[in-house]
Every structure is written in structure tokens, then in C-alpha cells.
N, C-alpha and C positions, 0 to 999 in steps of 0.2 A: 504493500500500500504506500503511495509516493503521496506525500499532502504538503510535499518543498513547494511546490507551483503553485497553490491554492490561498493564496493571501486575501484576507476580507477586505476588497477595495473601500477608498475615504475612510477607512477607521483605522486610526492612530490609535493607541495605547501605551502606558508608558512614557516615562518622565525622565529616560535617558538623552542626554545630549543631542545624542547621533540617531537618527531614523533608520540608517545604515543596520547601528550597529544592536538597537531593539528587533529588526528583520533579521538577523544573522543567529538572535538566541534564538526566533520562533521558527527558523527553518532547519537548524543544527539541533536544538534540543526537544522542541515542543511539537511541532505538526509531524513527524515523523512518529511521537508516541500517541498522539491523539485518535483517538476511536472513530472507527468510522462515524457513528453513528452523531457525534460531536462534531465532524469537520462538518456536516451534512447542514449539520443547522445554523453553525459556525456561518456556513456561505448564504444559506437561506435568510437569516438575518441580517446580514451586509446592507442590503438593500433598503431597508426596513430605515425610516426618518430620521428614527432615535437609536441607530445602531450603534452609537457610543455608548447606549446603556448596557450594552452585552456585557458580560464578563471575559475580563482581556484571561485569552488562552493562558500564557504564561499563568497566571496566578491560578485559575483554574487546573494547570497541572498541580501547584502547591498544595490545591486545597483538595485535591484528589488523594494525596498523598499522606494528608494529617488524618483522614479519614481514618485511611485505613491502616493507619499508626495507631488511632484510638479506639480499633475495633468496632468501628462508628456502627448501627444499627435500627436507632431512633432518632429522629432528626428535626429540625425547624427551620423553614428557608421563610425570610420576611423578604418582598422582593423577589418577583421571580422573571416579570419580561418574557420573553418568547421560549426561555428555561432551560438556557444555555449550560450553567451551574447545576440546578433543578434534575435535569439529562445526566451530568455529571458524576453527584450524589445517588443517584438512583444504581446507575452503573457502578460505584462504588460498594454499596451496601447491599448486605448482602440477599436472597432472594425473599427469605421472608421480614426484610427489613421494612422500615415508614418513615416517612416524609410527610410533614407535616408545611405546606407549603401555601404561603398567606399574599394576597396580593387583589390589591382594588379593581383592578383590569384584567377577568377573562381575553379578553380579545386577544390580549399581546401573548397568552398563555396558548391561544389553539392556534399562536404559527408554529409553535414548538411542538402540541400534540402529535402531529402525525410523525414524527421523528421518533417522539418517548413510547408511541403504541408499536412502531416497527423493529425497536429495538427489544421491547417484551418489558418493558419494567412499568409499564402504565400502572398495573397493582400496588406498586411499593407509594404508590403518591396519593394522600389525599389532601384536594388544592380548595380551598377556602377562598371566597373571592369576598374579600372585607378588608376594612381599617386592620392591623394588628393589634393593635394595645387593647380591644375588645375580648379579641379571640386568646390571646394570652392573661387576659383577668379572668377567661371562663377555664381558660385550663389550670392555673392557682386555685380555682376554687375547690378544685379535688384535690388533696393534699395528696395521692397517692401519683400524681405527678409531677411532684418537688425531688428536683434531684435522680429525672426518668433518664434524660435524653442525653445520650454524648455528644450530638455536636449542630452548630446553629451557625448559618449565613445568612450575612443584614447587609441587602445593598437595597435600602428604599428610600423613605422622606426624612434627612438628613436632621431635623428639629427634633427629630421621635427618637434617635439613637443612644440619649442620655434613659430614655424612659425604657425602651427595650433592653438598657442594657439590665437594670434593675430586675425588671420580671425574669429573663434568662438564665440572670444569675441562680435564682431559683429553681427556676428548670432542670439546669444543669446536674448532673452529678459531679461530684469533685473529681478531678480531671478530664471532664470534659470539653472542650475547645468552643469559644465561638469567632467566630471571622465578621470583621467587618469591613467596608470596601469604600473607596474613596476616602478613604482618612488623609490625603497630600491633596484632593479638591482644584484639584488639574496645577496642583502648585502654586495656588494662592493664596495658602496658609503662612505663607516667608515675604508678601506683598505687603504694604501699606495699604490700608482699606480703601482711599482714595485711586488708587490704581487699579484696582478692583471691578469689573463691571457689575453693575445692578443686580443684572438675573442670577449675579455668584455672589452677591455681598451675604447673605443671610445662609446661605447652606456651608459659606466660607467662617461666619461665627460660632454655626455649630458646629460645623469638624474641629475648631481652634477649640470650644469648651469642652468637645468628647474627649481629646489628645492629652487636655491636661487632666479629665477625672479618669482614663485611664490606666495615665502613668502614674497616679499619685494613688489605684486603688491596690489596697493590701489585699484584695482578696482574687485577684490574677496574677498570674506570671504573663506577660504581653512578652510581642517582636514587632515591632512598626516594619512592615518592610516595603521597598517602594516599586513593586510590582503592578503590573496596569495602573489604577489612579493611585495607587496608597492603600495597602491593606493592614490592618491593626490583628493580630492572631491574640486569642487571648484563650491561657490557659486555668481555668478554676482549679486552684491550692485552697481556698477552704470557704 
């Protein structure tokens, strides 16, 4: 399977210098490990208005890999888009694993469907099409899923990420992982706000408050790493 040729035209990813030299990891290290069934919607997506909202490949392989480092199982995707990741996750975990995957727009979710039913993992996903902080105060309210899930991806409305991260932590059992995406916010976390454009000033405040409450929380082990837009890894220690 050759997927060197197959680059998702107009989407940039990544905060590296060089264009060059972000094309040189995703054809050397990432499209050559990527699943069929991922490069597929990977291109299907390209096309699509808001295709910067996909989840850039590169981190994608990362967060394929923590998965299944933490014998991931039960899961929560806040954020899912045409379910790039969502695809990902599912392929990762294992046949009778769940996905619990929360997201205000169906529509962006059934460009990805016919990918996730042709790969066989439609079963592992049930996709809630709502606000999150609803559907996570209904899952709190049974206690016997505090401390269920191993591992949880937040790429959504950037104001809610302080509030998701609270109810998660919950969620979580201790050691489990959650991942969160655009934490560098196209690199206008290091601007002056005045240099800043409008439509970024406010999703650019809240990655700067998310970045400092979750380097200063005692109850993760984080890695900021600067993969696609900025991704925050965070591990629950207690």
C-alpha cells in the first residue's frame, strides 16, 4: 500500500518552519503506516470547507499509539467532524471495545460513516449528537462511571475545554490519558493579542487559560507536544 502520493490538498498542519520538511515526516513516517481505511477519508475530507478541522495525520499516528499503550477499551471523543480520529480509535480498540463519541453536527459525522461501516467497526461507536457538558453530567450521575474509561479526545469549542477537562477527570480511571488538540491555536498563543485576528482572539484566550490550568494541575502528568495545531497529552496520576 503506497499512500507517499496521496497528500490532502490546501490543508496545512503543523507548526514546523518548513512545509518541506512537515511533508517529509508524513511521507517517511506516517502515510506509509496509515490504514487504508484512514487514508480513504483522510482524502474524502480534503475537500470538505472546514478540512483544517480534521485531525492532522501525524498526531493521529501518536494518539493511535497511546491507545494502545493504555490498553484503551472504553473511550470518549468530544469533537468528532467527518471522524477522522473517531475511524482511528475505533481501529485501535479492540473488537468489543466503545466509543462514546459526542458532537452537535451529524452531518459532518455521515461523511465519515460510510468509511467507519466499511471498515467493520460501526458497532464499537455510539455517537450522541449534543452539546457535551450535558451528556457528561448524565454520565457523572451514575457513579459507577467515575473512573470507567481509559482514554478521551477533545478537539471541539475551545471555551468548554477548562469545563471538560473537570468532568473527564472523573471519568477517567487513574492512568488513563486524555488528549487535547489545538493547545498552540495555529501559534497565536506567543502573539500579542493585538496581532491576533478576531475570529482567533477568544478560542486564543482559552487555549492560553487551558495551558496554564494544565500545567499547574497536580492531578496529570501532561507532554504539550507541537504536533498538527498543538496537542496537550495528559496522563491521570490520581
Amino acid at each position: 500500500m503506497d499512500n507517499t502520493s496521496t497528500k490532502s490538498p490546501n490543508v496545512t498542519k503543523g507548526l514546523l518552519q518548513s512545509e518541506e520538511l512537515y511533508q517529509y515526516i508524513l511521507e517517511t513516517s506516517v502515510y506509509p503506516r496509515e490504514l487504508e481505511p484512514l487514508k480513504e477519508l483522510r482524502l474524502a475530507t480534503a475537500n470538505h470547507p472546514k478540512a483544517g478541522m480534521a485531525t492532522a495525520p501525524d498526531a493521529g499516528q501518536l494518539m493511535a499509539m497511546l491507545i494502545n499503550l493504555v490498553n484503551a477499551r472504553k473511550t470518549i471523543e468530544i469533537g468528532v467532524f467527518t471522524g477522522y480520529s473517531l475511524l482511528l480509535t475505533a481501529l485501535a480498540i479492540p473488537d468489543d471495545g466503545k466509543i462514546i463519541a459526542i458532537d452537535i453536527n451529524r452531518e459532518d459525522y455521515e461523511i465519515g460513516l460510510p468509511f467507519i461501516k466499511k471498515a467493520g467497526v460501526e458497532h464499537k461507536i455510539d455517537f450522541i449528537e449534543s452539546e457535551a457538558l450535558p451528556v457528561l453530567d448524565k454520565f457523572l450521575q451514575d457513579h459507577e462511571n467515575e473512573g470507567s474509561f481509559d482514554f478521551a479526545f477533545v478537539d471541539a469549542d475551545k471555551v468548554n475545554y477548562k469545563n471538560y477537562h473537570e468532568r473527564l477527570l472523573k471519568l477517567l480511571k487513574i492512568g488513563g490519558v486524555v488528549i487535547y488538540d489545538n493547545t498552540l491555536w495555529g501559534g497565536s498563543v506567543i502573539l500579542p493579542e493585538e496581532l491576533v485576528s478576531e475570529r482567533k482572539k477568544v478560542g486564543r484566550r482559552a487555549t492560553i487559560e487551558l495551558n496554564k490550568l494544565l500545567a499547574a494541575d497536580p492531578r496529570v502528568q501532561i507532554s504539550h507536544a507541537p504536533l498538527g495545531d498543538g496537542i496537550t497529552i495528559c496522563r491521570r496520576i490520581c
